[in-house]
C-alpha positions as CSV (number, residue, x, y, z in Angstrom):
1,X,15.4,3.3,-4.6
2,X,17.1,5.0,-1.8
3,X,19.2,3.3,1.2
4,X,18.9,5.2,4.3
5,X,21.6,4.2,6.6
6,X,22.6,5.8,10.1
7,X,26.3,5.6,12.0
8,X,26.5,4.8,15.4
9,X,25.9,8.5,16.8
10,X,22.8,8.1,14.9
11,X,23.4,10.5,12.3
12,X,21.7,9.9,9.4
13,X,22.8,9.1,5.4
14,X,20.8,8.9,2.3
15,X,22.4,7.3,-1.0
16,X,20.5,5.7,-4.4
17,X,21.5,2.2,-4.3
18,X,20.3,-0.5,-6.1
19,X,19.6,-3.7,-4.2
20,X,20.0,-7.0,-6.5
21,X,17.6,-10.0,-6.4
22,X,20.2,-12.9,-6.2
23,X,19.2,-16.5,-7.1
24,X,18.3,-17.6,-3.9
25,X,15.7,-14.6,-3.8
26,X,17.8,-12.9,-1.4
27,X,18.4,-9.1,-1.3
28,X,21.5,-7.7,-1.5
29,X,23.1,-4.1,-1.3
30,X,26.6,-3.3,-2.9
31,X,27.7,-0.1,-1.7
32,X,31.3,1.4,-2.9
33,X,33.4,0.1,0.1
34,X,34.4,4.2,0.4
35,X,30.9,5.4,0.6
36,X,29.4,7.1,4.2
37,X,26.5,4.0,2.9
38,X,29.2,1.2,3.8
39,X,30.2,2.9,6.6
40,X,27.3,3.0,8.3
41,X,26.2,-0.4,7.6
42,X,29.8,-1.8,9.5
43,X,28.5,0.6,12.3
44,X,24.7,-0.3,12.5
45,X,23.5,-3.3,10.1
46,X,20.2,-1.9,9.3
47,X,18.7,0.2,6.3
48,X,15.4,1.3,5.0
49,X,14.9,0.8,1.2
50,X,12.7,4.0,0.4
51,X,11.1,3.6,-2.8
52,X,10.5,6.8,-4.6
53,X,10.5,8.0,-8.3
54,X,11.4,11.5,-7.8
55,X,14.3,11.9,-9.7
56,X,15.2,15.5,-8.4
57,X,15.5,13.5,-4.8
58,X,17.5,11.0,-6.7
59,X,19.7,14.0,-7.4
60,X,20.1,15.5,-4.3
61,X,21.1,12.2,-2.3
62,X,23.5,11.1,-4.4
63,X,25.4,14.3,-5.3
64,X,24.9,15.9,-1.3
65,X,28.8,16.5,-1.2
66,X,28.8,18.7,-3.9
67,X,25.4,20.6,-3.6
68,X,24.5,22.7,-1.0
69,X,20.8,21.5,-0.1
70,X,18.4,24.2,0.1
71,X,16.5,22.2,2.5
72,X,17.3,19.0,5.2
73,X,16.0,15.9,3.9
74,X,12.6,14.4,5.7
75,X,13.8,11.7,7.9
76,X,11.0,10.5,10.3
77,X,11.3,7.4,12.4
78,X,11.0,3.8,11.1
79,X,8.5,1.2,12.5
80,X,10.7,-1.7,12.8
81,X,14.3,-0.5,13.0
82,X,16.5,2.5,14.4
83,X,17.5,3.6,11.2
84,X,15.0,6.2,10.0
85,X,13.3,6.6,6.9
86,X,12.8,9.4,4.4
87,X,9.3,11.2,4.7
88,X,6.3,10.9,2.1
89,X,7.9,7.4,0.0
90,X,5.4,5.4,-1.8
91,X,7.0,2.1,-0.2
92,X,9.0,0.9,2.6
93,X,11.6,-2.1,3.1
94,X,12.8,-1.9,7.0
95,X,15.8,-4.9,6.6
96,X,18.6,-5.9,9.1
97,X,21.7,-6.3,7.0
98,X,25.0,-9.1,7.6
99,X,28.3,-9.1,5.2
100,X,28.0,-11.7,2.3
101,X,30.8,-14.1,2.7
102,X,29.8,-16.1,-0.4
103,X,28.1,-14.7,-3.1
104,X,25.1,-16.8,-4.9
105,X,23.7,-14.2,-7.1
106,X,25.0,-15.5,-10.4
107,X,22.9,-12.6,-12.4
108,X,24.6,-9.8,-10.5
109,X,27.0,-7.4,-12.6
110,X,30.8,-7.2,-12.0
111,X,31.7,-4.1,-10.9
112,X,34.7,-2.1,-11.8
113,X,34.9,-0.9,-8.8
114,X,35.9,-1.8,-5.2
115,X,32.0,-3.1,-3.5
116,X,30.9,-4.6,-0.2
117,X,28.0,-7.0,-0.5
118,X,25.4,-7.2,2.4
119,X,22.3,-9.4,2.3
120,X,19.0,-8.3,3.4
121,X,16.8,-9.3,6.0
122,X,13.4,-7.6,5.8
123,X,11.7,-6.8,8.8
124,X,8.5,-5.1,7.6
125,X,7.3,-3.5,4.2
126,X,5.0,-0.2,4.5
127,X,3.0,1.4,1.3
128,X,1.4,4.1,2.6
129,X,1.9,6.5,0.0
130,X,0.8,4.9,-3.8
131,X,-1.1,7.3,-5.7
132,X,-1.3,6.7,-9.4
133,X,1.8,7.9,-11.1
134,X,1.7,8.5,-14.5
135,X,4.6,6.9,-17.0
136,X,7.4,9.5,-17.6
137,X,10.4,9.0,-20.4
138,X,11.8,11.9,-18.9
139,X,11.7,10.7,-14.9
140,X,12.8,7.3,-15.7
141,X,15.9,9.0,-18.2
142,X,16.9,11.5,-15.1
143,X,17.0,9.0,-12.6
144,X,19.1,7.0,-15.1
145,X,21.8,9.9,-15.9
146,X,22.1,10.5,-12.1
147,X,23.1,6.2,-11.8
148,X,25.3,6.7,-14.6
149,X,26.9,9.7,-13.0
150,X,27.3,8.0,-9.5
151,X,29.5,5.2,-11.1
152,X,31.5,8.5,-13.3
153,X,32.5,9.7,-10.3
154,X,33.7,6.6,-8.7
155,X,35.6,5.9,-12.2
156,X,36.7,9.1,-13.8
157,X,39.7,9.0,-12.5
158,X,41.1,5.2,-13.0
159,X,39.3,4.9,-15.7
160,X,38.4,7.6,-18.5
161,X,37.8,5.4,-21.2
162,X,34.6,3.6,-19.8
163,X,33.6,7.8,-17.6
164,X,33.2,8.7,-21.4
165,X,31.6,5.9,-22.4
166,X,28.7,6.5,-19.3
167,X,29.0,10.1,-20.1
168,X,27.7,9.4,-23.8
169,X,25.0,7.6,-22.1
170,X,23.7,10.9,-20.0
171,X,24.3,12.5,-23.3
172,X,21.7,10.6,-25.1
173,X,19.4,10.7,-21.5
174,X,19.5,14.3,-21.7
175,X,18.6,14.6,-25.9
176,X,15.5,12.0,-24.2
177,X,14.5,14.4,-22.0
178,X,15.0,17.5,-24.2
179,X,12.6,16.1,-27.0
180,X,10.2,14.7,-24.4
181,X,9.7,17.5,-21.4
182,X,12.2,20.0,-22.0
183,X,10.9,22.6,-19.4
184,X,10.5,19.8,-16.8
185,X,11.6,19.3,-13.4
186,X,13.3,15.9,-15.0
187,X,15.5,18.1,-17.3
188,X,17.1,20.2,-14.7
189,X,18.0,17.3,-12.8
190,X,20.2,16.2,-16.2
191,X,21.2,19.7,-16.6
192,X,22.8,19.9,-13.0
193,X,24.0,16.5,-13.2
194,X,26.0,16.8,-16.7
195,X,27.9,20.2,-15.1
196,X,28.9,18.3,-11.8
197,X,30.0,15.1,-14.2
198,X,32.1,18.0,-16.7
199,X,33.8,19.0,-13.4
200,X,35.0,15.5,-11.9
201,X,36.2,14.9,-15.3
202,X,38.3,18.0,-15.7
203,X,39.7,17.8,-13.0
């Protein structure tokens, strides 16, 4: 899934985020707390949950700082909110968003990082856009090395130990995609994902 979020001059962000089902059935968001994501959300407390499998977008929203997009991404306006929403998704969650003062979601993962939790709202779902998709290895193991890379990048720096551990993970994503659909769009997104996660940890 990816959040769209907007600040309050309107400009628009788009981030993979997961949202997590806590035991109440409530959704909830947990950005990095020093993410343009958690920004906005203090600013304007709605988001659009754009569901999508294409894991070169996955790419491309989550790494925006450090690759130049060839082309903007296809914002169009939302039904029920003033956030927009990204073009040609197979589903839509429009949701209003408040800070989680007490957290009930016992299933929820810890993270190792610093995370602001907001619960969800929903004020419409759209599915406009379902055409049969085919089951991919290699979609589902791109999608996964970008999530693993997100979380390298928030780490690599305070903690190496675990970066290498997630960076073994992409490592066995990538052999995945290689033996499955090696000249696929899937395996670029690896490829370009693995040189951006070498860098951070270089560096």
């Amino acid at each position: 899934m990816i959040l769209t979020t907007a600040a309050s001059n309107g400009t628009p962000n788009a981030a993979p985020m997961g949202v997590w089902v806590g035991e109440d059935w409530s959704l909830v968001l947990r950005p990095f707390r020093d993410t343009a994501t958690a920004r906005n959300l203090a600013q304007m407390p709605e988001a659009v949950i754009n569901i999508t499998n294409d894991s070169a977008l996955f790419f491309r929203t989550a790494f925006k700082d450090e690759v130049s997009a060839k082309e903007e991404l296809p914002f169009e306006a939302s039904q029920t909110v003033e956030v927009p929403r990204l073009h040609g998704m197979l589903a839509y969650l429009e949701v209003g968003v408040e800070p989680r003062q007490s957290p009930k979601a016992a299933k929820e993962p810890k993270s190792e990082v610093d995370v602001l939790e907001y619960e969800c709202s929903v004020h419409s779902i759209d599915a406009p856009n379902q055409p049969p998709v085919v089951y991919s290895r290699a979609r589902c193991a791109a999608i996964e090395a970008v999530i693993h890379a997100t979380r390298i990048r928030a780490l690599h720096a305070s903690d190496p130990a675990k970066s290498k551990q997630l960076l073994a993970q992409i490592q066995e994503c990538r052999a995945l995609v290689q033996r499955v659909a090696p000249a696929s769009p899937h395996a670029r997104v690896v490829e370009d994902t693995l040189r951006l996660v070498h860098r951070w940890m270089k560096a």
